[in-house]
Rosetta silent file (secondary structure, phi, psi, omega in degrees, C-alpha in Angstrom):
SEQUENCE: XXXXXXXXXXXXXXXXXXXXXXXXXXXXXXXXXXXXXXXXXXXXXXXXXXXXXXXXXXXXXXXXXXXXXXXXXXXXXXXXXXXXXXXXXXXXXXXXXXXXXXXXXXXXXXXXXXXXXXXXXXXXXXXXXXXXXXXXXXXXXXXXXXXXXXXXXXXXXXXXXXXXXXXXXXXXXXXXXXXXXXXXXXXXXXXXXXXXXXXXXXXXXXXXXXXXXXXXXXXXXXXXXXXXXXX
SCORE:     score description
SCORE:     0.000 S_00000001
   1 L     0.000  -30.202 -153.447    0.000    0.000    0.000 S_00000001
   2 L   -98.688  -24.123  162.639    2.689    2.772    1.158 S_00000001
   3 L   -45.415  -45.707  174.532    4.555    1.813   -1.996 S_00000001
   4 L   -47.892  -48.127 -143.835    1.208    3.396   -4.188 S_00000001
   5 L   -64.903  153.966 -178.278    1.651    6.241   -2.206 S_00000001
   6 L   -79.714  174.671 -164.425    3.204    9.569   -3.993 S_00000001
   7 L   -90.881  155.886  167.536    6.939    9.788   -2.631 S_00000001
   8 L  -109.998    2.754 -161.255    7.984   12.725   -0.085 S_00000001
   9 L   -64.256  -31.532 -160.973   11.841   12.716   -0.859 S_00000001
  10 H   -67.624  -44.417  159.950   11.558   15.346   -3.515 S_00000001
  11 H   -27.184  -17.788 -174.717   10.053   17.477   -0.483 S_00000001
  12 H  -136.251  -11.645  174.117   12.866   17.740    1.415 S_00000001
  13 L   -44.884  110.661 -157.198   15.610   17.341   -1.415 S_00000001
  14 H   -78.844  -45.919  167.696   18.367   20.321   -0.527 S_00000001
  15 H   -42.256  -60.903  136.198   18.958   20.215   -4.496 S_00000001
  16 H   -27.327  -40.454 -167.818   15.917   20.719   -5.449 S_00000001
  17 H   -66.123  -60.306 -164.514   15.390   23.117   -2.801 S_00000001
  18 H   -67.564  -58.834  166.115   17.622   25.229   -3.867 S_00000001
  19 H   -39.647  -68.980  167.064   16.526   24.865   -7.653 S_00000001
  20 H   -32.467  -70.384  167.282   13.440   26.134   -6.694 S_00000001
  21 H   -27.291  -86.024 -172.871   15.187   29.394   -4.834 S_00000001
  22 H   -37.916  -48.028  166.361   16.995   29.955   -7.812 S_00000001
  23 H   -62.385  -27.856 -168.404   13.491   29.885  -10.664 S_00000001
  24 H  -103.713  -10.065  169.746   12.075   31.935   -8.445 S_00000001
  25 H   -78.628  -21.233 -168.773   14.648   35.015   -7.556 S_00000001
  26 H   -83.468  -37.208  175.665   15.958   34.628  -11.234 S_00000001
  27 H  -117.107  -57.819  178.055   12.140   34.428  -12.620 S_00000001
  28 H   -47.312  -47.864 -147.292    9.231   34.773  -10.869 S_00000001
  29 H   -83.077  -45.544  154.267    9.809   36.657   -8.350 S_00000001
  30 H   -44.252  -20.938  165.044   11.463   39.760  -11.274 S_00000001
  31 H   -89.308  -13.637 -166.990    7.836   39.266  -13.443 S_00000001
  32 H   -90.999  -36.049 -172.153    5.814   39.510  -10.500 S_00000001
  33 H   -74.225  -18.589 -170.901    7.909   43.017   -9.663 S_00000001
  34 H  -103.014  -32.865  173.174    8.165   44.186  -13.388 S_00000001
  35 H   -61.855  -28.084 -174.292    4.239   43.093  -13.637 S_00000001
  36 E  -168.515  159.581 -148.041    2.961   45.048  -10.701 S_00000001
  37 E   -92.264  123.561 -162.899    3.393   47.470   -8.439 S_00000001
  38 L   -87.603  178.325  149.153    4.253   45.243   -4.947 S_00000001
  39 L  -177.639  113.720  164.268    4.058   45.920   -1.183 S_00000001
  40 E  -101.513   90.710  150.032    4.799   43.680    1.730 S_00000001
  41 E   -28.535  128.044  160.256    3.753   43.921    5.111 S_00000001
  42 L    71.549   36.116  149.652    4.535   41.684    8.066 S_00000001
  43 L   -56.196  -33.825  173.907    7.195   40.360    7.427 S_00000001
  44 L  -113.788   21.607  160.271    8.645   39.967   10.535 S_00000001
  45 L   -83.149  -23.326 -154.231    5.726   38.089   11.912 S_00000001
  46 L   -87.778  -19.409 -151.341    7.186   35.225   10.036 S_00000001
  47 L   -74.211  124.920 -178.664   10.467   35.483   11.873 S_00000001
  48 L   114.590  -38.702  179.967   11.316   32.396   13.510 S_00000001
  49 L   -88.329  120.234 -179.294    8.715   29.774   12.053 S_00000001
  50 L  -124.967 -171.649 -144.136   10.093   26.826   10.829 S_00000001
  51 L     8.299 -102.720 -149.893    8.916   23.212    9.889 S_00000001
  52 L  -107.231  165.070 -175.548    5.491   22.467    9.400 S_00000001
  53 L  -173.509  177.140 -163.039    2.536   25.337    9.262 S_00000001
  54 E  -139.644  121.714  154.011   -0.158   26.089    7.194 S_00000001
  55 E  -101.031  122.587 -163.999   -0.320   29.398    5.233 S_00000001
  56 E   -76.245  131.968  145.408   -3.940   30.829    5.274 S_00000001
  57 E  -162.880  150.558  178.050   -4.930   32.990    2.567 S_00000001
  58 L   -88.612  179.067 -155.127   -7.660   34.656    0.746 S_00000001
  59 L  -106.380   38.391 -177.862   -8.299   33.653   -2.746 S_00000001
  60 L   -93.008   57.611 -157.569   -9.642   36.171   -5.874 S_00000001
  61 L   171.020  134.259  175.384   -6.944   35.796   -8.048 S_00000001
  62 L   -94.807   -2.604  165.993   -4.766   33.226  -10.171 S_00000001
  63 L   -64.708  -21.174 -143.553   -1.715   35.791   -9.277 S_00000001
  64 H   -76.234  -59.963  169.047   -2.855   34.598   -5.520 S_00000001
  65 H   -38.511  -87.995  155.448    0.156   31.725   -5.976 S_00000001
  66 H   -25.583  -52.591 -171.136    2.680   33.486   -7.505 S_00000001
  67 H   -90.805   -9.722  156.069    2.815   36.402   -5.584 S_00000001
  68 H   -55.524  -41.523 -165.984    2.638   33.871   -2.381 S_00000001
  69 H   -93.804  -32.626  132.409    5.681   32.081   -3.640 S_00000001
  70 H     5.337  -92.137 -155.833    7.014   35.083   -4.947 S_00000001
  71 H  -110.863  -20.281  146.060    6.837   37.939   -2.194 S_00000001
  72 L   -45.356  162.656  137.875    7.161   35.702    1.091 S_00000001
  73 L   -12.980  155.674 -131.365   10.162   35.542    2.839 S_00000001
  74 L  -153.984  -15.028  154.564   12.380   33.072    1.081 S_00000001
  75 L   -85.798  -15.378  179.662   12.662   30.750    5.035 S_00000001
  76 L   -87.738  -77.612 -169.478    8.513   30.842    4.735 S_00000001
  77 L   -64.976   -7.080 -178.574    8.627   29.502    0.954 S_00000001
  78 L   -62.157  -40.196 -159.318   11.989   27.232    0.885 S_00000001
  79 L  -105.166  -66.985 -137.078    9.646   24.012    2.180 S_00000001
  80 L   -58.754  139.967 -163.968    6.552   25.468    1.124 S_00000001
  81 E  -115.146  168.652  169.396    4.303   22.932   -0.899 S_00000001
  82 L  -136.352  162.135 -172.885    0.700   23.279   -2.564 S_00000001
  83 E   -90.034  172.686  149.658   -1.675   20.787   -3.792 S_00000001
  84 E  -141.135  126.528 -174.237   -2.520   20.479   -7.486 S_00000001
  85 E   -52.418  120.989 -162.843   -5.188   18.760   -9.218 S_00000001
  86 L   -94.233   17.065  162.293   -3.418   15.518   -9.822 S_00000001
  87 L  -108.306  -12.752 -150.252   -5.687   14.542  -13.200 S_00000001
  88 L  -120.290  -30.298  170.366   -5.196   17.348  -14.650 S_00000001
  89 L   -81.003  -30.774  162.207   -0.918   18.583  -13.327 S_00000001
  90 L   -49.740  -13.892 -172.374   -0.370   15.040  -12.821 S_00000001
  91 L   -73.085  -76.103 -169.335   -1.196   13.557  -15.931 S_00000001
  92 L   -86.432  159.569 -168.338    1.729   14.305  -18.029 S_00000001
  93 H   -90.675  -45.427  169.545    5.136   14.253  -16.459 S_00000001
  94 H   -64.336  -15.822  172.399    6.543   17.561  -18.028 S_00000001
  95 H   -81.701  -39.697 -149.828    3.419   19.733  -16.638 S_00000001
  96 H   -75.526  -39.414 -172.047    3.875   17.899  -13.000 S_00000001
  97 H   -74.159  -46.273 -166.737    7.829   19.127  -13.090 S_00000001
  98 H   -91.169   16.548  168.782    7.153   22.344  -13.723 S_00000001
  99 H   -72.167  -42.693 -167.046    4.405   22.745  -11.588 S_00000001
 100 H   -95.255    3.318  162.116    6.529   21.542   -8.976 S_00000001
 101 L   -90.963  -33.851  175.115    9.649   23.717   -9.772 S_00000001
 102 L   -65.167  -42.244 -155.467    7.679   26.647   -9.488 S_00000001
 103 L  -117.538  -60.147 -160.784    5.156   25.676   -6.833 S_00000001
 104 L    63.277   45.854  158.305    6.237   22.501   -5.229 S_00000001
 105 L   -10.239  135.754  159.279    3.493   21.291   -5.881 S_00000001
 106 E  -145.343  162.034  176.109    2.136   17.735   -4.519 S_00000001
 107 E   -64.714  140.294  175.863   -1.209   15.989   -5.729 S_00000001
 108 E  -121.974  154.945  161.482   -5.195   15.960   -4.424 S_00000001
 109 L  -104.502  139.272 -174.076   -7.580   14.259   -6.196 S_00000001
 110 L  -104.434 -176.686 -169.017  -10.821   15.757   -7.090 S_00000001
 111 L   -86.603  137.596 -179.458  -13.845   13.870   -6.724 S_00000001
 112 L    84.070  -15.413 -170.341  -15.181   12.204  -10.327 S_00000001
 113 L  -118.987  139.165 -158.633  -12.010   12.821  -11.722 S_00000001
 114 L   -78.468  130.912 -179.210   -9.895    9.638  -12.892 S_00000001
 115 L  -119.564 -168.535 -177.758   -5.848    9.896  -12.516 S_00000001
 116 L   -55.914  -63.811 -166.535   -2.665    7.730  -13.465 S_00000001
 117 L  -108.244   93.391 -142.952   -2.395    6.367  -10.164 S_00000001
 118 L   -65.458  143.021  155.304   -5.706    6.221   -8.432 S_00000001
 119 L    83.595   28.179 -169.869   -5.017    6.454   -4.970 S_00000001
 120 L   -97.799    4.958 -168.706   -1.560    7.792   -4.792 S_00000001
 121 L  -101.154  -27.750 -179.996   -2.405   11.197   -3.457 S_00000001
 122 L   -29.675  120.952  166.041   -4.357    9.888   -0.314 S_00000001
 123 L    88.055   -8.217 -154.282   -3.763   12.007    2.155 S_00000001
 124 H   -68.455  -24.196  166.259   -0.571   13.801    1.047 S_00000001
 125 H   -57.986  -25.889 -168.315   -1.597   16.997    3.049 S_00000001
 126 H   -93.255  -24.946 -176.245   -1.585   15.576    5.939 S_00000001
 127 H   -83.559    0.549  169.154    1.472   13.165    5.449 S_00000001
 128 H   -71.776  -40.416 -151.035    3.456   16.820    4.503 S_00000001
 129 H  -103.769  -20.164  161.453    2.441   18.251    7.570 S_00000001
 130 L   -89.230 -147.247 -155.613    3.551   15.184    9.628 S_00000001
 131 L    20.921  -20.148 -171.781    6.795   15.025    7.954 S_00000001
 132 L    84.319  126.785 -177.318    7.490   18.820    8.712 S_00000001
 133 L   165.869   75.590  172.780    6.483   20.288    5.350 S_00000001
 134 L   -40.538  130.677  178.388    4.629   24.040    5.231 S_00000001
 135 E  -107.079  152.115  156.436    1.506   23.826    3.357 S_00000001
 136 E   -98.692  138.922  171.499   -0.657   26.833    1.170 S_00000001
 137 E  -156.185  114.099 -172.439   -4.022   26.299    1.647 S_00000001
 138 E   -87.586  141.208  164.325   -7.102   29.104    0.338 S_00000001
 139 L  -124.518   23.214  164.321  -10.206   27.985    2.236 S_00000001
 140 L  -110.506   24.450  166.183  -12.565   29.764    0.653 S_00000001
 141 L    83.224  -72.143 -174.264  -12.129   27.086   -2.121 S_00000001
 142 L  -121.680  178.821 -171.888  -12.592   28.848   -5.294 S_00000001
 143 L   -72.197  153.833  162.721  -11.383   32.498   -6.366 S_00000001
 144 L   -80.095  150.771 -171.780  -14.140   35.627   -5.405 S_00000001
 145 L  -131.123   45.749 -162.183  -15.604   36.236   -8.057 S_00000001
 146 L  -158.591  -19.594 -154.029  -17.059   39.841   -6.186 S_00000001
 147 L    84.483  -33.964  170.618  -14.351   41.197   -4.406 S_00000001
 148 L   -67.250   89.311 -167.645  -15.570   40.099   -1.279 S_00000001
 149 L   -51.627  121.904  175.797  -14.008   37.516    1.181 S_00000001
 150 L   -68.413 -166.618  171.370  -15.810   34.876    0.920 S_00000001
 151 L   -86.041 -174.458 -164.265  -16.641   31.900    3.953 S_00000001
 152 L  -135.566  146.845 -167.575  -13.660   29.885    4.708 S_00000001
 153 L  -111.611  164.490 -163.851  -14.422   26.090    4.583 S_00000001
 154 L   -86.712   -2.868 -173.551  -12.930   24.323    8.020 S_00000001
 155 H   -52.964  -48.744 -177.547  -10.265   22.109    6.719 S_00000001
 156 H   -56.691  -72.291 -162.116   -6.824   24.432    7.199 S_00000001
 157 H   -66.269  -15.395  174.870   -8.025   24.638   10.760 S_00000001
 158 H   -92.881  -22.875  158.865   -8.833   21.021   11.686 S_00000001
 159 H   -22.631  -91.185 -167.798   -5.270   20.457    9.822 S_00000001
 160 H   -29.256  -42.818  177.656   -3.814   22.782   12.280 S_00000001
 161 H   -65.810  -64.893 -147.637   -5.858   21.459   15.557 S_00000001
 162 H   -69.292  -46.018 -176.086   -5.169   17.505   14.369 S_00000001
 163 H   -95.506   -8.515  173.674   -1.435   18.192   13.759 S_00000001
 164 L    48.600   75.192 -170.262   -0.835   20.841   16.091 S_00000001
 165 L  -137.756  154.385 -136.034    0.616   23.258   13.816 S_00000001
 166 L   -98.882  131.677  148.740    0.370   27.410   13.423 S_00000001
 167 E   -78.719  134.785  163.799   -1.886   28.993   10.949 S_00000001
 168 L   -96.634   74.326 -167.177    0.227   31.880    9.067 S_00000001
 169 L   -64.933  114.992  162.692   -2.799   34.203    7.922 S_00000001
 170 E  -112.664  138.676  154.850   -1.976   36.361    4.866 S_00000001
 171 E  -105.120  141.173 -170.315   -4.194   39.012    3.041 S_00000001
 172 E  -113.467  141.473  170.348   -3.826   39.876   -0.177 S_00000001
 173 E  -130.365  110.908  166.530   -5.343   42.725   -1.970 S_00000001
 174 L   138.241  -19.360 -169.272   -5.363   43.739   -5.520 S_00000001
 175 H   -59.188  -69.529 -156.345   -4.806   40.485   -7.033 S_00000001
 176 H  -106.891   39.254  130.913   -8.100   40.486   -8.578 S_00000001
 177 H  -106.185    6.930  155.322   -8.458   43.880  -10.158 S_00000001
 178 L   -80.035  -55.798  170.141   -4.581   43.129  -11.812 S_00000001
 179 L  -111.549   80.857  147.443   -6.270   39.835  -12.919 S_00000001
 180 L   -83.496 -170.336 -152.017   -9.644   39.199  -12.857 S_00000001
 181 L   -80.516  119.070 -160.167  -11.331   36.393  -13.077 S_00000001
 182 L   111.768  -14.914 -178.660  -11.611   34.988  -17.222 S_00000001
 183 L  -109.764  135.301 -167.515   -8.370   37.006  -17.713 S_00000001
 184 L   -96.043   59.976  164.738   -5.418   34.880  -18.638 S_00000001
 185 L   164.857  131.468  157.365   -2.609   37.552  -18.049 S_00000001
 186 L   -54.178  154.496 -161.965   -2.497   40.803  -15.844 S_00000001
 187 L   -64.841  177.542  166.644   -3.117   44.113  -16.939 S_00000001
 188 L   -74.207   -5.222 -161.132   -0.620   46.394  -18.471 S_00000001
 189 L   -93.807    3.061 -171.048   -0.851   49.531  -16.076 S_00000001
 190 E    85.375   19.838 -141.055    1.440   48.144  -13.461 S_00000001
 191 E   -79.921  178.652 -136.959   -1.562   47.846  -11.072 S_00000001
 192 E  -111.919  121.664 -168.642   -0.840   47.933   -7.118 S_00000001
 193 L  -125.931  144.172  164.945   -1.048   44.380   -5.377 S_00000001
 194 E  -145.662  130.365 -153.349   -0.466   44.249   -1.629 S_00000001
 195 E  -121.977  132.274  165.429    0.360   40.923    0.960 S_00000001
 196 E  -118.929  101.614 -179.566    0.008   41.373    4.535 S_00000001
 197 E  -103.239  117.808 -179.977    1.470   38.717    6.738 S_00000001
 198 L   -64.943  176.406  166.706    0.139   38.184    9.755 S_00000001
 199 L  -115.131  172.956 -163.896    1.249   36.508   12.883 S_00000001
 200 L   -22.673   91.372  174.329    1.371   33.046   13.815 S_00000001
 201 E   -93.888  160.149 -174.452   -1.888   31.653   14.992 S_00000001
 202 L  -149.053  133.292  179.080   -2.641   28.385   17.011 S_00000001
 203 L   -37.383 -176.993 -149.645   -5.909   26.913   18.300 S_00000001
 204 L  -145.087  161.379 -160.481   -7.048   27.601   21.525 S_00000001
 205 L   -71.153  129.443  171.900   -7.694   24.590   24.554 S_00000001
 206 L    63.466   18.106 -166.899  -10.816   22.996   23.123 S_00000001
 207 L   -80.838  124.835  164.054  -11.489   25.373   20.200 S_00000001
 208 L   -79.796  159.982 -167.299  -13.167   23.525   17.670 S_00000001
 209 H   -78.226    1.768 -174.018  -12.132   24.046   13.674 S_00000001
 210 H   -83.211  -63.806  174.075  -15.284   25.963   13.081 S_00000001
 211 H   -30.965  -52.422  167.827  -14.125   28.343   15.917 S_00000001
 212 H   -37.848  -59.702 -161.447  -11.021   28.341   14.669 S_00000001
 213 H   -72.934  -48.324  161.183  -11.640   28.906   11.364 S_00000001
 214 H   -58.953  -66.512 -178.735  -14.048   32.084   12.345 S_00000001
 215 H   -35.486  -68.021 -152.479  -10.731   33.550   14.079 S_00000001
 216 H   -70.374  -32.353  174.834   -8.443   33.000   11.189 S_00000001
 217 H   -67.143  -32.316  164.563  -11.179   34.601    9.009 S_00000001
 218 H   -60.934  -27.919 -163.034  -11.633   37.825   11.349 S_00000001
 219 H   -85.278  -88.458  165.734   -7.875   38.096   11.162 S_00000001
 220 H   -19.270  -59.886  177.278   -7.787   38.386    7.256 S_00000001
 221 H   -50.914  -45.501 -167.046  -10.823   40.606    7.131 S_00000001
 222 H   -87.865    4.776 -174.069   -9.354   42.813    9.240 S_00000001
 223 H   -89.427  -40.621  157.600   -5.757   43.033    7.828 S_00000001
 224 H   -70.277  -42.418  165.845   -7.559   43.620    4.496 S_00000001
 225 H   -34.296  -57.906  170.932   -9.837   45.832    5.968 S_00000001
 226 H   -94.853  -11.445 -169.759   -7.230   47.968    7.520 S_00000001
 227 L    37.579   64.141  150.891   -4.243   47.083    5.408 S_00000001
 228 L  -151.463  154.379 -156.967   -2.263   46.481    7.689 S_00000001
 229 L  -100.895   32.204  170.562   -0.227   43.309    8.971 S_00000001
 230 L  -176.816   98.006 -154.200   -0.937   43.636   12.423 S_00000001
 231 L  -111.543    0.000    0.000   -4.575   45.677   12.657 S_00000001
């Protein structure tokens, strides 16, 4: 059975690691800065957190990745992994590597949808996050398609409770009037994007993930709300 399973070595591979560093100060991280006009907050909430955690964020935007992997701290993003739909970056082997040199990607399975290896993805958030491996996780599912922070669905937070690991809350702003939603490339004006990283949160004695999950969501609202990384 553990044989099926997808592998974690690439996860912790200092070669890789490093590979990774390198695509993204040499590329990414100069298109997201030549594409738009940046600002980072809260930076030094971050200071200090190492192995595994779960960075929280809201979602309107396909820039919302990029400028995660991007515009963090480069000790927040060295580990950090994300899921990807593993029929559709999993299928071919040259989309899954560069998903995962950009991203570090590892697979979920959606429901209905058939992959190579059925049942090699079970679980891989949680086997990340027991391993020491920082996760991205949006929990309001899909992108707003309003402007408006959506609900937050309870999963990042029963993670967090079950594995007894730190939420990292970041808000983002701006993301989806540079890119909205239907447009495959950001505008041309330079537009003004801004990431506020908050600090570290951790459940509370008996807090349930719904509970939870309302905190981490109050935290975001108000960081967008106020723009600022500590509101």
């Amino acid at each position: 059975m553990n044989q099926q399973l997808h592998p974690l070595d690439d996860y912790h591979n200092p070669v890789k690691r490093k590979i990774r560093k390198l695509v993204r100060s040499a590329l990414t991280r100069p298109a997201i800065k030549t594409l738009l006009q940046t600002k980072v907050e809260g930076k030094e909430n971050a200071d200090g957190l190492t192995g595994a955690f779960i960075v929280v964020g809201n979602h309107s935007s396909h820039l919302d990745a990029p400028m995660v992997f991007s515009l963090l701290p480069d000790q927040i993003t060295a580990n950090l992994a994300t899921g990807a739909a593993a029929d559709y970056f999993y299928r071919r082997r040259g989309i899954s590597k560069l998903t995962s040199l950009f991203f570090n990607t590892y697979p979920v399975e959606r429901s209905g949808k058939a992959t190579k290896q059925p049942g090699a993805a079970v679980g891989m958030t949680g086997r990340l996050l027991r391993d020491g491996i920082p996760i991205l996780l949006f929990p309001e599912g899909t992108r707003s398609r309003d402007g408006h922070l959506g609900q937050f669905k309870p999963g990042a937070a029963a993670l967090a409770i079950k594995f007894n690991v730190p939420i990292l809350p970041l808000a983002m702003t701006g993301g989806g009037e540079a890119m909205p939603v239907g447009a495959s490339f950001p505008k041309l004006n330079h537009p003004e994007v801004a990431m506020y990283i908050g600090k570290p949160m951790w459940a509370e004695k008996n807090e349930t993930a719904e509970e939870f999950t309302s905190r981490i969501r109050g935290q975001i609202a108000a960081m967008i709300e106020q723009q600022s990384a500590n509101p």
